[in-house]
OpenMM code with the backbone's topology and positions (N, CA, C; nanometers):
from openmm import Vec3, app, unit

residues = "UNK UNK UNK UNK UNK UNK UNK UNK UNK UNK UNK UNK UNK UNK UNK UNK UNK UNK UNK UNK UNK UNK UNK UNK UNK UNK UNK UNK UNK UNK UNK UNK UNK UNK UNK UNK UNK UNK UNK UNK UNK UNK UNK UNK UNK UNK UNK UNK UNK UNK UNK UNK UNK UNK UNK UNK UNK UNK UNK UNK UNK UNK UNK UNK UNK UNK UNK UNK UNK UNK UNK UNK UNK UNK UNK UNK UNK UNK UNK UNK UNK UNK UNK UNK UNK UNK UNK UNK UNK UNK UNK UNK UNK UNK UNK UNK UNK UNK UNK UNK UNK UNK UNK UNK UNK UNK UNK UNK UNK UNK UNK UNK UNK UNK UNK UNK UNK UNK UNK UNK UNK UNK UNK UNK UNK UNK UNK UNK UNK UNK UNK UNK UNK UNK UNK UNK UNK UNK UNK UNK UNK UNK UNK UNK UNK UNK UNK UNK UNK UNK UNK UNK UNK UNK UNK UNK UNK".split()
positions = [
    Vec3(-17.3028, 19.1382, 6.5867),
    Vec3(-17.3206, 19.0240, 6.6756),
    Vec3(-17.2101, 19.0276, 6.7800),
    Vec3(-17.2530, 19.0208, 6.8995),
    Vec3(-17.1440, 18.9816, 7.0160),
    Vec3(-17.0576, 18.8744, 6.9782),
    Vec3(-16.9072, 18.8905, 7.0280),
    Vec3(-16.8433, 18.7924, 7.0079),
    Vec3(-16.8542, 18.6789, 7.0945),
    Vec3(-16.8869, 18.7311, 7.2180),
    Vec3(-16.9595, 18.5855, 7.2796),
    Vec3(-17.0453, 18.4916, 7.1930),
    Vec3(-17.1385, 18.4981, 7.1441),
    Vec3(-17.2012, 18.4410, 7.0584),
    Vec3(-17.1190, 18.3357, 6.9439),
    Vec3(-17.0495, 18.4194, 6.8881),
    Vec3(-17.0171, 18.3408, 6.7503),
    Vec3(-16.8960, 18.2350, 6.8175),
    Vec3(-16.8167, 18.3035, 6.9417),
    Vec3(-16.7622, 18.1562, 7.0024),
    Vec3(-16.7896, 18.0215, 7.0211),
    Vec3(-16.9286, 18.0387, 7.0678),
    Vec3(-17.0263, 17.9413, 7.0714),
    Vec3(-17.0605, 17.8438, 6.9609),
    Vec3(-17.0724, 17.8874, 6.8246),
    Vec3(-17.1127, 17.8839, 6.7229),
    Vec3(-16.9936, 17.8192, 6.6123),
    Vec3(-16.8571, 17.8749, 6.6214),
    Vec3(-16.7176, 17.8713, 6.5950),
    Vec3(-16.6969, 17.7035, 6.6963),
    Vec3(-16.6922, 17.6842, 6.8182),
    Vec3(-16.6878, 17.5530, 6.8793),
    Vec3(-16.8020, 17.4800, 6.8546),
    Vec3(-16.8548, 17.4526, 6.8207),
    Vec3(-16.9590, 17.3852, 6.8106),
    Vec3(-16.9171, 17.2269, 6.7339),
    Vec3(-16.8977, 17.1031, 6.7799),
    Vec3(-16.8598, 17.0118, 6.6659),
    Vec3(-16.9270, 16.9994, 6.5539),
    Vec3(-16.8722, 16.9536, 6.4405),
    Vec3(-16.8925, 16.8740, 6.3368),
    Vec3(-16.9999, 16.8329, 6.2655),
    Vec3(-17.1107, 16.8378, 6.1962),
    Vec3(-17.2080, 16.7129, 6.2479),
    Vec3(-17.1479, 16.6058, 6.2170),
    Vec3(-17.2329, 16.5004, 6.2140),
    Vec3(-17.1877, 16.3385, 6.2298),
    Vec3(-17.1912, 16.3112, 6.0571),
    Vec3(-17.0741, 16.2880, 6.0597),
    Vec3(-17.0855, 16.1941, 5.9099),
    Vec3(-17.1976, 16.1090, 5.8788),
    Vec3(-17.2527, 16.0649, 5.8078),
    Vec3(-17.4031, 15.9847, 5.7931),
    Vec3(-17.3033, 15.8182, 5.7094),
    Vec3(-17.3461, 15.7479, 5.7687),
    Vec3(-17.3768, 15.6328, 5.7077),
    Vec3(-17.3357, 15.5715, 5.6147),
    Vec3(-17.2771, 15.4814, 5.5240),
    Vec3(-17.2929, 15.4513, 5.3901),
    Vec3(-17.3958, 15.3636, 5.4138),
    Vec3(-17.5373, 15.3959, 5.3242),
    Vec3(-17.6169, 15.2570, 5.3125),
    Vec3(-17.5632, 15.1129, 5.2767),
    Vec3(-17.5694, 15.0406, 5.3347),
    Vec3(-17.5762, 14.8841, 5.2679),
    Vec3(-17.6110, 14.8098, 5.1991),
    Vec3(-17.6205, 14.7961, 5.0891),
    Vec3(-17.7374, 14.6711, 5.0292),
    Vec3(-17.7669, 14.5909, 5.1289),
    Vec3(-17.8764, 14.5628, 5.1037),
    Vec3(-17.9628, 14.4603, 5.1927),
    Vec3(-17.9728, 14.2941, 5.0646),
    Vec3(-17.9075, 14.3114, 4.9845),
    Vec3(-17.9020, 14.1774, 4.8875),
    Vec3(-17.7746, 14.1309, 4.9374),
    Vec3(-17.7249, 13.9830, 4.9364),
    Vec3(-17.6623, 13.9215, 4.9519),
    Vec3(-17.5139, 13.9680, 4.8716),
    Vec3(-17.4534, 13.9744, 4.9735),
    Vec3(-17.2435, 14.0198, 4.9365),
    Vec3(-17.1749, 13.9224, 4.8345),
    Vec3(-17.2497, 13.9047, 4.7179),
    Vec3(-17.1243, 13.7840, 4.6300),
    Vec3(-17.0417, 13.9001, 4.5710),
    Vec3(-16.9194, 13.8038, 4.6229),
    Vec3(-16.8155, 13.9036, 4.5148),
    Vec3(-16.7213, 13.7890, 4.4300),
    Vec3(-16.6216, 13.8143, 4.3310),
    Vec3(-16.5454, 13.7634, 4.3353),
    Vec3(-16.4198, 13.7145, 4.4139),
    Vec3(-16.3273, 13.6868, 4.3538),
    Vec3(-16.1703, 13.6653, 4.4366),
    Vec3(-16.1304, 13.7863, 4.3894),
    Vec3(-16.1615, 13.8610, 4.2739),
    Vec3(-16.1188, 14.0143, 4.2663),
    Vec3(-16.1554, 14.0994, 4.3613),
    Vec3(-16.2784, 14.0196, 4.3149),
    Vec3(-16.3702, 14.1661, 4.4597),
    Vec3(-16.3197, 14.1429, 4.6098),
    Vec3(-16.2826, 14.0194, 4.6230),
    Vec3(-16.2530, 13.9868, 4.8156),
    Vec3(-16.1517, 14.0977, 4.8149),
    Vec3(-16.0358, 14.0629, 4.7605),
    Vec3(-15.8699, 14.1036, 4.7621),
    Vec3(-15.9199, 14.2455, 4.7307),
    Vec3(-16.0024, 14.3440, 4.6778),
    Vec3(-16.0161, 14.4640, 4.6422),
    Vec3(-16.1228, 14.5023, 4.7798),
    Vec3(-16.1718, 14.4361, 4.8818),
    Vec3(-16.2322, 14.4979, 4.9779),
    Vec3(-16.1048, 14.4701, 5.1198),
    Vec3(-16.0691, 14.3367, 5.0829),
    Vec3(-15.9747, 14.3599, 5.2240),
    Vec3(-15.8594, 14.5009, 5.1375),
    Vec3(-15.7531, 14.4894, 5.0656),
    Vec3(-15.7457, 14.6216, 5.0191),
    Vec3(-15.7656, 14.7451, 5.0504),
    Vec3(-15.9287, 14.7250, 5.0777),
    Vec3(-15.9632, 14.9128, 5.0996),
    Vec3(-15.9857, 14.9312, 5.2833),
    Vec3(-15.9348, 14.7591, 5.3552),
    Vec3(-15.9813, 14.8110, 5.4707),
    Vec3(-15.8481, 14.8323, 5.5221),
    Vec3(-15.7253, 14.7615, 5.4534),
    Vec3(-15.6173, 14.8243, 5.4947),
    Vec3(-15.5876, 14.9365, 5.4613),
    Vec3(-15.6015, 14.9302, 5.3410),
    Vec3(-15.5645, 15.0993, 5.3365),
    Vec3(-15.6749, 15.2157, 5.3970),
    Vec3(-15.7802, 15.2277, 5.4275),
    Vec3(-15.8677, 15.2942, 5.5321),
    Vec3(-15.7775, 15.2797, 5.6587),
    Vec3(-15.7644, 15.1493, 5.7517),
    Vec3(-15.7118, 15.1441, 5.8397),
    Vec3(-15.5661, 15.2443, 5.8712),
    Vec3(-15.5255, 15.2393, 5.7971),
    Vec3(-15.3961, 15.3050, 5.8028),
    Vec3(-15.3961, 15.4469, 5.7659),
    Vec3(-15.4959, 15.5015, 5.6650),
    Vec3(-15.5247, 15.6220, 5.6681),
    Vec3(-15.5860, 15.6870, 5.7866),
    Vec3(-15.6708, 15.6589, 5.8734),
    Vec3(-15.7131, 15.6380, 5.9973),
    Vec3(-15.6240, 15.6889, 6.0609),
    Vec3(-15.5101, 15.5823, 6.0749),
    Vec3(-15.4212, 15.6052, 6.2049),
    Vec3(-15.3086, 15.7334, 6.1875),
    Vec3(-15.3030, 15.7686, 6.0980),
    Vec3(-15.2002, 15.8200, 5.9950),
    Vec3(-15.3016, 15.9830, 6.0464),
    Vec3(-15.3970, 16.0013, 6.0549),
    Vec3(-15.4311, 16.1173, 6.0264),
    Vec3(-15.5083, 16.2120, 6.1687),
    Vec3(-15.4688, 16.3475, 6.1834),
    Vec3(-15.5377, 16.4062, 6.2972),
    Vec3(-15.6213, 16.5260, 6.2690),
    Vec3(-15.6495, 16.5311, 6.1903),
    Vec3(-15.7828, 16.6037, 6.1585),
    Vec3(-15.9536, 16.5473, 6.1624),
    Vec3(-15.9839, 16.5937, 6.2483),
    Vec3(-16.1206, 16.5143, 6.3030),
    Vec3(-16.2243, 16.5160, 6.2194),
    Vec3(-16.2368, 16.5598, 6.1350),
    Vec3(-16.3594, 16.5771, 6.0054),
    Vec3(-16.2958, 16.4421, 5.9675),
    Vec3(-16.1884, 16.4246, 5.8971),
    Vec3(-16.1131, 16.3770, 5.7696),
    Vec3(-16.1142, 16.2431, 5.8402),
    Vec3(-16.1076, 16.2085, 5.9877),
    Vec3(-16.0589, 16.1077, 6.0655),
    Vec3(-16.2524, 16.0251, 6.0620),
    Vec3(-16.3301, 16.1353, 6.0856),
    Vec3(-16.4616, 16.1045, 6.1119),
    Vec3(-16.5149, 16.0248, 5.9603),
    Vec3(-16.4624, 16.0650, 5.8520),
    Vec3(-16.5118, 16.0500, 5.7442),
    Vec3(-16.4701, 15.8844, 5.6877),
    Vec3(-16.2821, 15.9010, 5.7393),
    Vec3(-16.2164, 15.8107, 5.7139),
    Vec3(-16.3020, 15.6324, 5.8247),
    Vec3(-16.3203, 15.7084, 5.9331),
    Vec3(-16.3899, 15.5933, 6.0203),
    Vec3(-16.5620, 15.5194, 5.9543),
    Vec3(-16.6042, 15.6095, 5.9063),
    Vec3(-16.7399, 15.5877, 5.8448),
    Vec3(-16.7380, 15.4832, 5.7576),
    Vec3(-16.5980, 15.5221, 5.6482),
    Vec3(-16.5912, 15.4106, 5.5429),
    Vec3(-16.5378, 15.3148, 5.5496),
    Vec3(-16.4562, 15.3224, 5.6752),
    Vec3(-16.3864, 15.1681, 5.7255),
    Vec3(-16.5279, 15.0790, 5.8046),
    Vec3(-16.6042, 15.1667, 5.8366),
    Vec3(-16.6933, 15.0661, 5.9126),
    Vec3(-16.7614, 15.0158, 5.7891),
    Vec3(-16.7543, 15.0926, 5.6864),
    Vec3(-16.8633, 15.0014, 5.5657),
    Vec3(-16.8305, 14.9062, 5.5098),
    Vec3(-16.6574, 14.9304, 5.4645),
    Vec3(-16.6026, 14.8322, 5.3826),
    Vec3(-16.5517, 14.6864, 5.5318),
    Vec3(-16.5680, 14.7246, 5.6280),
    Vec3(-16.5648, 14.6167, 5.7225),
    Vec3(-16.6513, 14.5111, 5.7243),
    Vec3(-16.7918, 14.6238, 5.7345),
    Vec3(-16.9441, 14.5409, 5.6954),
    Vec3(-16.9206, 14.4063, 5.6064),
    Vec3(-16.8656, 14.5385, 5.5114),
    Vec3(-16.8825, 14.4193, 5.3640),
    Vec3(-16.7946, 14.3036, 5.3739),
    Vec3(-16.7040, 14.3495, 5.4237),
    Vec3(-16.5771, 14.2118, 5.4451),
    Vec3(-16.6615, 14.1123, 5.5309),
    Vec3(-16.7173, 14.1425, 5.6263),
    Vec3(-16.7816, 14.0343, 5.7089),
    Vec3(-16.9218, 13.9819, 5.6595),
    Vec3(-16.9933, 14.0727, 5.5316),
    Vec3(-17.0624, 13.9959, 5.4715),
    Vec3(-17.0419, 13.9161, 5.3279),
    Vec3(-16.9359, 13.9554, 5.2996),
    Vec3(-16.8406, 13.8650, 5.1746),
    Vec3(-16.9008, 13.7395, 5.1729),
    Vec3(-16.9615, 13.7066, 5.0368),
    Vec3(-16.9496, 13.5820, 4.9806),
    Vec3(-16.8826, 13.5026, 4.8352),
    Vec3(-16.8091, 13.4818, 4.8782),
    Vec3(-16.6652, 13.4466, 4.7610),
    Vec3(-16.7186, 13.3251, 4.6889),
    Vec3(-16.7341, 13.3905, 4.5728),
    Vec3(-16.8096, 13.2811, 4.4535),
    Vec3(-16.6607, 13.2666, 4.3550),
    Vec3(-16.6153, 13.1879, 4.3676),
    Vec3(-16.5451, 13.0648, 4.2660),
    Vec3(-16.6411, 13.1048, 4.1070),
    Vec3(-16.5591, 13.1358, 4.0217),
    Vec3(-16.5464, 13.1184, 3.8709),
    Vec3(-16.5853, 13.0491, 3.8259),
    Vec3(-16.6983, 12.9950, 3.7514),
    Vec3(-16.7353, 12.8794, 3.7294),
    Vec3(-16.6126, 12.8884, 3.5235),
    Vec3(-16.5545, 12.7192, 3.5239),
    Vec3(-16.4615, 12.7786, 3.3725),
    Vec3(-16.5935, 12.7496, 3.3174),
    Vec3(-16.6509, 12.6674, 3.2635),
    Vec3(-16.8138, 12.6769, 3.1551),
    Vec3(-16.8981, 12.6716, 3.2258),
    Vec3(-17.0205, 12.8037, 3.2379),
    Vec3(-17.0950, 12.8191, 3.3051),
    Vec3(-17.2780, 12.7961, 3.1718),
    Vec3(-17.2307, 12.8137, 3.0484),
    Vec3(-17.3060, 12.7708, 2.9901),
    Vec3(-17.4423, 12.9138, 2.9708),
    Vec3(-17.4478, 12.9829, 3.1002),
    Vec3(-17.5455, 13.0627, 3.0638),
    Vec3(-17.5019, 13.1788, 3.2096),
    Vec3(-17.5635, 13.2851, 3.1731),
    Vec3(-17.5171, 13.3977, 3.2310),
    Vec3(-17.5679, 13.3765, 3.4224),
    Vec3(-17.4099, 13.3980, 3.4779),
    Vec3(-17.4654, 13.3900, 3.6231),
    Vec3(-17.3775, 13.4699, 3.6399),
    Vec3(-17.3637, 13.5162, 3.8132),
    Vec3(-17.2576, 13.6084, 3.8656),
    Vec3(-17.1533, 13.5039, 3.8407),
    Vec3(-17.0130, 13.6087, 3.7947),
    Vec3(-16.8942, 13.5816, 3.7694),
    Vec3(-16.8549, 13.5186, 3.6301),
    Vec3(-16.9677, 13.5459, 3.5515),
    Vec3(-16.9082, 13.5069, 3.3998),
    Vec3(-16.9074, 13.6314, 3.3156),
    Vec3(-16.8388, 13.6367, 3.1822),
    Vec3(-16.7997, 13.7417, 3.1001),
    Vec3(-16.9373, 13.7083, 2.9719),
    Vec3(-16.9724, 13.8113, 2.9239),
    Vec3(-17.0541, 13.7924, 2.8364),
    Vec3(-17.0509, 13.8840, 2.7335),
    Vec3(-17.0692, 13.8299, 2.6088),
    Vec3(-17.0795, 13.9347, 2.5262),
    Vec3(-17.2144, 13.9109, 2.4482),
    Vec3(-17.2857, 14.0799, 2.4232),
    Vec3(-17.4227, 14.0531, 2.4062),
    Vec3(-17.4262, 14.1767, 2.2662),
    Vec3(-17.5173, 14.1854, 2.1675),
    Vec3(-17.5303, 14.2486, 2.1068),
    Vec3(-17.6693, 14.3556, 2.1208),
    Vec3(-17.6281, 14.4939, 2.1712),
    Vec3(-17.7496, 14.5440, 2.2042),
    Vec3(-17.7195, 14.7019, 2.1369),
    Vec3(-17.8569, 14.7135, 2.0377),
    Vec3(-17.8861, 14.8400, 1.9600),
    Vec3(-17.7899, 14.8147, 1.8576),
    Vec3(-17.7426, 14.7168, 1.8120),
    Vec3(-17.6644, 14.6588, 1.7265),
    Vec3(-17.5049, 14.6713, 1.7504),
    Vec3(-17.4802, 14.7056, 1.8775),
    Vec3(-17.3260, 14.7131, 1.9100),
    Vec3(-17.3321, 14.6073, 1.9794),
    Vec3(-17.1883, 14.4886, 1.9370),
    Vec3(-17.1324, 14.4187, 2.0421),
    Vec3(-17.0921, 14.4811, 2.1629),
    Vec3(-17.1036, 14.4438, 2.2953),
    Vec3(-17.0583, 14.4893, 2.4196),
    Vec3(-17.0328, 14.3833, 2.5136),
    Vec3(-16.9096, 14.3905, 2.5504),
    Vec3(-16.8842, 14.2424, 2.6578),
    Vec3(-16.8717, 14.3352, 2.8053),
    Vec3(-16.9265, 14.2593, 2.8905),
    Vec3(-16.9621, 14.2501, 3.0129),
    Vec3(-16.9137, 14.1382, 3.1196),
    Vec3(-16.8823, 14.1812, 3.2318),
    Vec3(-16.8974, 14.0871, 3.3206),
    Vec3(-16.9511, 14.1319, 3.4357),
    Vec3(-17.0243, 14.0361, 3.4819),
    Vec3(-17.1181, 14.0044, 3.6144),
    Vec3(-17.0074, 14.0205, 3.7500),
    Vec3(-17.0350, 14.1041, 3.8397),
    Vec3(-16.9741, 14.1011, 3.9466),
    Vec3(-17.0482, 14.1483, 4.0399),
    Vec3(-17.0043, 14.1664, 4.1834),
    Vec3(-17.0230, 14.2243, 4.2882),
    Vec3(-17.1021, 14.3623, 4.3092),
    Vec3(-17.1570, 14.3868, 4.3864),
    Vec3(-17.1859, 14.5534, 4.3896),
    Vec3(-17.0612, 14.6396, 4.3961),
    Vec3(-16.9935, 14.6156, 4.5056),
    Vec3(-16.8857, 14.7201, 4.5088),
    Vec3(-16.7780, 14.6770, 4.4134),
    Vec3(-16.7482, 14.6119, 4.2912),
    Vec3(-16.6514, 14.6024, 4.2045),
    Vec3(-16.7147, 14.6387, 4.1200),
    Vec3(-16.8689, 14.6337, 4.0653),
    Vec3(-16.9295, 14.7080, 3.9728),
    Vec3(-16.8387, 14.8485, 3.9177),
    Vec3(-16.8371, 14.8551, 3.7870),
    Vec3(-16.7323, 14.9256, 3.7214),
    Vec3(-16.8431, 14.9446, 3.5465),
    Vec3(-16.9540, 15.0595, 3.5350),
    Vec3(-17.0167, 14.9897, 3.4230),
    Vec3(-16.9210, 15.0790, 3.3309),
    Vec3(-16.8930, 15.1623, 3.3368),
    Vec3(-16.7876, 15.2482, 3.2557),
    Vec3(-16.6139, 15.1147, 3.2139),
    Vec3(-16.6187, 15.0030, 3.2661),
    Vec3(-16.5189, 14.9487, 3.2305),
    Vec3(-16.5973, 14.7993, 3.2494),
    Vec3(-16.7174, 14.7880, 3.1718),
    Vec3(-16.7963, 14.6646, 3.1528),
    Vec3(-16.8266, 14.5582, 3.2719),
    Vec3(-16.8026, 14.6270, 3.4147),
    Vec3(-16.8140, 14.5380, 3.5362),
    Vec3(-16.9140, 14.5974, 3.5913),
    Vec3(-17.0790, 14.5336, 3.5421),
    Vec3(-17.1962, 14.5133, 3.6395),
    Vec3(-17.2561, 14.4087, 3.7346),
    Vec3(-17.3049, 14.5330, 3.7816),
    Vec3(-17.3212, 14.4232, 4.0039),
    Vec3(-17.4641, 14.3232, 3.9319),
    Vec3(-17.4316, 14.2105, 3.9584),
    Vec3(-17.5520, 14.1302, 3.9246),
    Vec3(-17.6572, 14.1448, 3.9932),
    Vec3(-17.7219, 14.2544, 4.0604),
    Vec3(-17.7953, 14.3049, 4.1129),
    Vec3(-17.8884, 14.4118, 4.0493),
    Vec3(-17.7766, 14.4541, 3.8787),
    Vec3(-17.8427, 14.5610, 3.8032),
    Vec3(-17.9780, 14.5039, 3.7343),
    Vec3(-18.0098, 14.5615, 3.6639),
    Vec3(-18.1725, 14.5344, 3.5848),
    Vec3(-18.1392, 14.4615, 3.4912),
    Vec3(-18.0091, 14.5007, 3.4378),
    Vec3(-17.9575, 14.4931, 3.3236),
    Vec3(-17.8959, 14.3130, 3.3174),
    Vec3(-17.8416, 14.2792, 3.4237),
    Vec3(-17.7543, 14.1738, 3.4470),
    Vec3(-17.8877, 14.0492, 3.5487),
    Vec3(-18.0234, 14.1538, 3.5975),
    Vec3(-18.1206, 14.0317, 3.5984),
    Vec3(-18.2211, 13.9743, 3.4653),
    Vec3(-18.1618, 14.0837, 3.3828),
    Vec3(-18.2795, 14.0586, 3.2820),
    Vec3(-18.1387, 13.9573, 3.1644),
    Vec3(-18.0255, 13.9425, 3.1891),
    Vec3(-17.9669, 13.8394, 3.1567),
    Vec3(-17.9315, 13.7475, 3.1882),
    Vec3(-17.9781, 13.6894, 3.3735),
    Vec3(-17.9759, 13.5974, 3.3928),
    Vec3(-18.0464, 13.4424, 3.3789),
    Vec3(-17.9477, 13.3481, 3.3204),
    Vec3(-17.9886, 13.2347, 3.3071),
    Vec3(-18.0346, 13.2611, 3.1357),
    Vec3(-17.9676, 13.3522, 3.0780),
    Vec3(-17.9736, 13.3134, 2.9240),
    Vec3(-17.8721, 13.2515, 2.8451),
    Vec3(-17.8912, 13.1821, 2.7540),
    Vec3(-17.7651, 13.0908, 2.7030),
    Vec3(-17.6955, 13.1594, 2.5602),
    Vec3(-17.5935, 13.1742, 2.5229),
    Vec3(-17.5802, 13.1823, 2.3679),
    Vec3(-17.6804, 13.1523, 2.2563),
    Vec3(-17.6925, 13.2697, 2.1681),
    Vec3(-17.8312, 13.2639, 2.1421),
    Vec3(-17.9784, 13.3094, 2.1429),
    Vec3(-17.9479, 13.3532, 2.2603),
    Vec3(-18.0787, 13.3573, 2.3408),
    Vec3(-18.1190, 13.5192, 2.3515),
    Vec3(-18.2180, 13.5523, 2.2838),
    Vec3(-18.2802, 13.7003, 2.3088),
    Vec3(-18.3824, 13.7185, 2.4362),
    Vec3(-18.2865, 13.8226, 2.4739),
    Vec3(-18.3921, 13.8692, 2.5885),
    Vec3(-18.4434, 14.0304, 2.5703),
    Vec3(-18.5331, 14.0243, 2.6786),
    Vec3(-18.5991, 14.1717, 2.6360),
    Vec3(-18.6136, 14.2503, 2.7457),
    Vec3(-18.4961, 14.3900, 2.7530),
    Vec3(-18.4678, 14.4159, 2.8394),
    Vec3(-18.5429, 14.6047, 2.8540),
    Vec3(-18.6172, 14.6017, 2.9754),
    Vec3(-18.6873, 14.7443, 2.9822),
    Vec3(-18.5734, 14.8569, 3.0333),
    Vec3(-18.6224, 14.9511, 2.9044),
    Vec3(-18.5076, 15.0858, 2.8911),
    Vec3(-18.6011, 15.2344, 2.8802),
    Vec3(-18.6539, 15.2531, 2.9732),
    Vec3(-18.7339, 15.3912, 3.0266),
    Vec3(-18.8541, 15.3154, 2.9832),
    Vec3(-18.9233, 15.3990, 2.8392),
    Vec3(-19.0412, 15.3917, 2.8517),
    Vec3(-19.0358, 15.2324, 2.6731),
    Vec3(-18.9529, 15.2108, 2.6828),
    Vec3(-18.9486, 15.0901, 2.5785),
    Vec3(-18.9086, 14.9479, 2.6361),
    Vec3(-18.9008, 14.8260, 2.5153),
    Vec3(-18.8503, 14.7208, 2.5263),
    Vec3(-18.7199, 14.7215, 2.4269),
    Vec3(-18.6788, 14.6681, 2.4497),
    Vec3(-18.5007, 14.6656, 2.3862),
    Vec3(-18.4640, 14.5245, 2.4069),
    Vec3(-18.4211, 14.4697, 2.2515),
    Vec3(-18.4048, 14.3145, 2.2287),
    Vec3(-18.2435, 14.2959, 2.2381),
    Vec3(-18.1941, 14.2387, 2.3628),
    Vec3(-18.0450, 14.2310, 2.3991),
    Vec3(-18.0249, 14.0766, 2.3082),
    Vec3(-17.9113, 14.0555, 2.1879),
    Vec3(-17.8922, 13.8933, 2.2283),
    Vec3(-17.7903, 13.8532, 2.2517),
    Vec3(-17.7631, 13.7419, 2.3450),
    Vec3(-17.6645, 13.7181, 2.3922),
    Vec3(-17.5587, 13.6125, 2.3182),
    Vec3(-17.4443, 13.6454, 2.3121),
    Vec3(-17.3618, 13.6041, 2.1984),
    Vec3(-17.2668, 13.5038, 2.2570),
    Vec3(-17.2116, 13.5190, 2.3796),
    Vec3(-17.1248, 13.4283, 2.3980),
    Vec3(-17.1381, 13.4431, 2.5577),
    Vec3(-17.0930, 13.3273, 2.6675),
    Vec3(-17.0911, 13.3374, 2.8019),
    Vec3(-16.9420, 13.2520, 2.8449),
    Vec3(-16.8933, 13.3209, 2.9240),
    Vec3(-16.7747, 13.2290, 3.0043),
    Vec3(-16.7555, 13.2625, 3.0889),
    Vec3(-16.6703, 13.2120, 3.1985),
    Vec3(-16.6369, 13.1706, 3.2531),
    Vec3(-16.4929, 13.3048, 3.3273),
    Vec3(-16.4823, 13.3989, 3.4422),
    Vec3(-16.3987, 13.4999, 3.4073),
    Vec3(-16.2382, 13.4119, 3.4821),
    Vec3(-16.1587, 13.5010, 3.4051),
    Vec3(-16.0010, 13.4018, 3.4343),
    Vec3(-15.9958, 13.4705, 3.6384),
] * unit.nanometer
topology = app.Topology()
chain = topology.addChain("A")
for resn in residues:
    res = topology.addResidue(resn, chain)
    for name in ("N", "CA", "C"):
        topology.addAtom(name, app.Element.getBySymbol(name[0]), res)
């Protein structure tokens, strides 16, 4: 190949970083979740300015525009202390396949299911909403039904 050619080819920019999708469901987070998105826009922001490599800068700009999004679609839900039955922002503990497992209801982007923090947006956390202590629900797991019951609900500190 001519080296003319691959000059061409060698300059050529970047492509464009793509997007982070958005949820299109409503931004509740906690007061954890607020303080953990402003958080990531300072520290984005400053990684940003901090850096001159144009990939790394392009990549870094993408995710500041997302976690910006989200800051400006933030809706800061207050803790309820007795909430009585499972809503976003309470802790729950439920007995499912015969293991106790405590949970709490949060945000999409604080969702953490590996450290018991699901986005009340999951299947899992609609098919427990509005159940009380007590209360069996029946939650779809591929091609079955699976009897979750719910053991205790509060209120998160």
């Amino acid at each position: 190949m001519s080296r003319a050619f691959t000059k061409e080819i060698d300059d050529a920019p970047p492509p464009p970083v793509p997007e982070r999708p958005i949820s299109t469901a409503r931004n509740l987070v906690t007061p954890n979740g607020a303080r953990q998105i402003e958080q990531m826009v300072a520290a984005l922001m400053q990684q940003t300015a901090a850096t001159s490599d144009s990939e790394l800068r392009a990549a870094l700009k993408r995710d500041l525009r997302y976690w910006e999004a989200r800051r400006a679609s933030m809706e800061v839900m207050e803790p309820l202390s007795e909430p009585g039955t499972v809503k976003f922002g309470t802790h729950v503990s439920i007995r499912r396949g015969g293991a106790v497992k405590d949970i709490r209801i949060v945000g999409e982007d604080e969702a953490d299911p590996s450290a018991g923090a699901i986005a009340w947006t999951s299947p899992l956390a609609r098919a427990l909403e509005d159940a009380a202590p007590g209360d069996t629900v029946e939650f779809a797991v591929a091609d079955r039904e699976e009897e979750i019951v719910v053991l205790s609900v509060a209120g998160m500190n």
